[in-house]
C-alpha positions as a Markdown table, in Angstrom:
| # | Residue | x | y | z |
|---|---|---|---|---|
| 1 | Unk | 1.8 | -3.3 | 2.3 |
| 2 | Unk | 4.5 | -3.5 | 0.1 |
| 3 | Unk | 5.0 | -3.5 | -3.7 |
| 4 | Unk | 7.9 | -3.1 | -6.0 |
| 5 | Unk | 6.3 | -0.8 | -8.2 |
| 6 | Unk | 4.6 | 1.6 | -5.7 |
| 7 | Unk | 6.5 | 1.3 | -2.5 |
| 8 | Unk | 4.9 | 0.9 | 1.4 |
| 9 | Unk | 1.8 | 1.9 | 0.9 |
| 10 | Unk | -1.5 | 1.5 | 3.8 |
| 11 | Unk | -4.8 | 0.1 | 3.2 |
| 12 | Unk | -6.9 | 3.3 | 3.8 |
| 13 | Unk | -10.6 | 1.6 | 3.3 |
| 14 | Unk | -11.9 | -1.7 | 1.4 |
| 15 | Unk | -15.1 | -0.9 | -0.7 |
| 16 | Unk | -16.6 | -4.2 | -2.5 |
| 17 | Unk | -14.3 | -5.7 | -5.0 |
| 18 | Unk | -12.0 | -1.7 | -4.5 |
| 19 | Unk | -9.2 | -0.7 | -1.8 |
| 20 | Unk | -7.8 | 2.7 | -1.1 |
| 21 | Unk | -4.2 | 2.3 | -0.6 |
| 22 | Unk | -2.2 | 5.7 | 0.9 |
| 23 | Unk | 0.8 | 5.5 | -0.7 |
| 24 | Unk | 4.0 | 6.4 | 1.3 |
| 25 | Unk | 5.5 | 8.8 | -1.1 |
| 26 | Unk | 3.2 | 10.3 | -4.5 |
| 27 | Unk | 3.4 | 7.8 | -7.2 |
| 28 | Unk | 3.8 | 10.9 | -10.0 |
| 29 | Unk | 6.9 | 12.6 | -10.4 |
| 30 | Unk | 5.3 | 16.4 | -9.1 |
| 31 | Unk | 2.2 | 15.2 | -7.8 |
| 32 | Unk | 1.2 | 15.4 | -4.2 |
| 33 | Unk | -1.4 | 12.3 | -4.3 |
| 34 | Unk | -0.6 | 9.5 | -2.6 |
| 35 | Unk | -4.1 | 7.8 | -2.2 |
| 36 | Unk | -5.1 | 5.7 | -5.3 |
| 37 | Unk | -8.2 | 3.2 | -5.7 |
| 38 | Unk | -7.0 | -0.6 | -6.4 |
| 39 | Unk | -8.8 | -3.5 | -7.7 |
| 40 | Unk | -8.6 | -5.9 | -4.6 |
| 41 | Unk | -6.9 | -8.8 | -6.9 |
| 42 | Unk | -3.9 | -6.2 | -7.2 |
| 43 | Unk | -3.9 | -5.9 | -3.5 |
| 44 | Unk | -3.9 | -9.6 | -2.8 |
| 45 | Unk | -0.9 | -10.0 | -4.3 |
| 46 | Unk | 1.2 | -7.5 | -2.5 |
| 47 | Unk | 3.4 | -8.0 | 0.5 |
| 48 | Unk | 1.8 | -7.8 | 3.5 |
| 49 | Unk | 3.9 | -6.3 | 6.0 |
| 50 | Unk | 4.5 | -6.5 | 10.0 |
| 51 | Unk | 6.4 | -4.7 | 12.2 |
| 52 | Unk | 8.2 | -6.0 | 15.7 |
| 53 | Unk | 8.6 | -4.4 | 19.0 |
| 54 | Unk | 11.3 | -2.6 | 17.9 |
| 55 | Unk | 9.8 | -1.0 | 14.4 |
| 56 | Unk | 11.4 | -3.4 | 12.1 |
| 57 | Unk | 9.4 | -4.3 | 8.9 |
| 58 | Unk | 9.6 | -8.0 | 7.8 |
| 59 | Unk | 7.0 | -9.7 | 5.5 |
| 60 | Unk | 4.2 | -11.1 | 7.4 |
């Protein structure tokens, strides 16, 4: 997943209308979190990302 506020970021687990997303880097300046909660309506609308044979990203 991708998003232009937070970064790549992995869908962790999907609980009703809630995802977990780990973040790759901490959202807060001097924080060490990088697993938030997310409405899944936010979640829809990020970019859903693939990767190739050779590691490359591109937006599925």
């Amino acid at each position: 997943m991708s998003s232009s506020d937070y970064g790549r970021g992995t869908v962790a687990a999907v609980f009703g209308s809630e995802v977990q997303v780990l973040w790759d880097a901490p959202l807060l300046e001097g924080t060490t979190t990088r697993l938030f909660t997310h409405d899944r309506t936010f979640v829809e609308r990020l970019t859903r990302l693939r990767s190739d044979q050779d590691g490359r990203e591109s937006p599925a």
